[in-house]
N, C-alpha and C positions, 0 to 999 in steps of 0.2 A: 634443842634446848631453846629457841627464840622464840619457839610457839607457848614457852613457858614463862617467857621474859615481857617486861614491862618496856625495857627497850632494849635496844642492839648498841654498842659501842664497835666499829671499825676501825681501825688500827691505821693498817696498809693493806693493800692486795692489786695486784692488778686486775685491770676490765674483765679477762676472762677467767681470774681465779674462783674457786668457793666462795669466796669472802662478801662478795657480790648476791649470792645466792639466800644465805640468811633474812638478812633485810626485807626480802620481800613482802615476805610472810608480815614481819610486823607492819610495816607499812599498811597491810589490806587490812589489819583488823585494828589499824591509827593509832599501834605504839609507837614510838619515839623512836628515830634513827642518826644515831650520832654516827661522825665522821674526824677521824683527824687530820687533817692536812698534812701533807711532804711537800718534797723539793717537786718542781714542775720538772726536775730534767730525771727523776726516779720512774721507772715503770713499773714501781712497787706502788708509788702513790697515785697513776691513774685511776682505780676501782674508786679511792677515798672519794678523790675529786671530781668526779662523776658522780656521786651519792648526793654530792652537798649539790651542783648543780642540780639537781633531782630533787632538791629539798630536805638534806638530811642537815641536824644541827650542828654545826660546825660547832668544836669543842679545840680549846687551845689549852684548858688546864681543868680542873677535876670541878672547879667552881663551875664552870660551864654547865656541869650534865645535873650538879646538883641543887642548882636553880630551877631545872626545866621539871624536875622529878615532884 
């Protein structure tokens, strides 16, 4: 479905879940890759916070994504 998407929203996931896997794809054809941040002590929220180091829009409420859109 991302290859159908204008962008991606990420949630959580960790570094080597799925979750990581999606984004690629938009990235190589420069949709938009939101991220949402966790706690740094989650290993749920490593995938997010590796995204946004990567360059994905860091998103804290809905306003965020529908600025960029």
């Amino acid at each position: 479905m991302s290859g159908l998407s204008l962008g991606v929203l990420v949630v959580e996931g960790d570094v080597k879940s799925g979750a990581l896997s999606p984004p690629a794809w938009p990235w190589s054809r420069t949709a938009m890759v939101f991220a949402v941040p966790g706690s740094v002590f989650s290993p749920q929220s490593r995938g997010t916070h590796q995204l946004i180091q990567e360059g994905a829009k860091l998103v804290q409420n809905a306003r965020d994504v529908l600025e960029m859109s």
